[in-house]
C-alpha positions in Angstrom: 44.1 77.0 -34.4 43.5 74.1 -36.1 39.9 71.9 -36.4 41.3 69.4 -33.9 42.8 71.6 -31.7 39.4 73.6 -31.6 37.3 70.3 -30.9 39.5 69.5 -28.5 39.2 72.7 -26.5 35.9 72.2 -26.9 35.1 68.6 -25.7 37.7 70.5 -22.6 35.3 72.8 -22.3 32.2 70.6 -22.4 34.0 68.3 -19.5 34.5 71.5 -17.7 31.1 73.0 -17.3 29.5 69.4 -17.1 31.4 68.6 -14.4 30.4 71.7 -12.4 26.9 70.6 -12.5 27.8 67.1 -11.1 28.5 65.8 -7.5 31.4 64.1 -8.7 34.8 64.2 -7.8 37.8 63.9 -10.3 38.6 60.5 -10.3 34.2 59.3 -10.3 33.7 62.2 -13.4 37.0 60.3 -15.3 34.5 57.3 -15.1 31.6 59.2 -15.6 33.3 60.8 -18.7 34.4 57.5 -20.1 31.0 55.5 -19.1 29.2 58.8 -21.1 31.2 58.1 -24.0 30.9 54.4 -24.5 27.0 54.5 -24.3 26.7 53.0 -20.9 23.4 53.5 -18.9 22.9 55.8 -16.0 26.6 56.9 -16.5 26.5 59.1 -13.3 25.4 56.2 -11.4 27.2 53.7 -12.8 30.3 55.8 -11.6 28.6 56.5 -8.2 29.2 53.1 -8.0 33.1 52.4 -9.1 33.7 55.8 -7.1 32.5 53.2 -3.8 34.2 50.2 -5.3 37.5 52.2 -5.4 36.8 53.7 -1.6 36.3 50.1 -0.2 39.4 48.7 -1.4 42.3 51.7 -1.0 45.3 49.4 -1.7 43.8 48.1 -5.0 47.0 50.0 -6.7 49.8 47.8 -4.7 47.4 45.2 -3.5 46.8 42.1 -5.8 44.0 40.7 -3.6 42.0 43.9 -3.4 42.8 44.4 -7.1 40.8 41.0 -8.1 37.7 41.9 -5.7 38.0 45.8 -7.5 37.7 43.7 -10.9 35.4 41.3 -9.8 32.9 44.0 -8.4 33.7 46.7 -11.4 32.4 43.2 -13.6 29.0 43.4 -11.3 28.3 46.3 -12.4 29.1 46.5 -15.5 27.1 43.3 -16.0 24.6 45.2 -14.3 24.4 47.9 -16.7 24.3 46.1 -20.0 27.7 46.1 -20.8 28.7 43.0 -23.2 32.3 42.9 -23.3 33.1 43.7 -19.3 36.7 42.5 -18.8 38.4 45.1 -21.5 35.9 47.6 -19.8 37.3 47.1 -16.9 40.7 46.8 -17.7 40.2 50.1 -18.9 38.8 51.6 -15.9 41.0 50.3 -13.4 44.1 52.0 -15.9 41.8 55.0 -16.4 42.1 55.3 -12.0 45.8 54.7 -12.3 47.0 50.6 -12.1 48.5 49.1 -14.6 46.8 45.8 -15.5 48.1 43.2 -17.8 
């Protein structure tokens, strides 16, 4: 096995057990993972909260309208966390749950 291969199955593994230990489902530990990774405060929380923006707006995927209020509340709290540069954030989130977003 390779180096890459290894620190892959690794980071895996990490993801794995970390997850156990959180009350997150799979879609809020994605944004956990990815919030963790960038350096973003209270990641667990900070996804808590997406996790909630996602529930209140189920058609976001096919829905244009509740994909702007998604965006516009992912921005609050990213705002709300630090976060400089919010709208590629976001962007990224919102693909991250599964919409493409130009």
């Amino acid at each position: 096995m390779d180096r890459a291969t290894l620190c892959i199955n690794l980071s895996y593994l990490i993801a794995i057990g970390e997850r156990a230990e959180k009350d997150l489902d799979k879609e809020a530990f994605a944004m956990y993972w990815l919030l963790r990774g960038e350096g973003v405060k209270e990641p667990e929380d900070t996804a808590k909260q997406m996790e909630k923006v996602f529930t209140d707006y189920p058609h976001w995927k096919n829905s244009e309208a509740q994909a702007r209020e998604v965006r516009k509340e992912l921005y609050k709290i990213l705002i709300s966390k630090g976060v400089k540069d919010k709208t590629p954030f976001a962007k990224r989130i919102m693909q991250y749950m599964g919409r493409e977003v130009s």
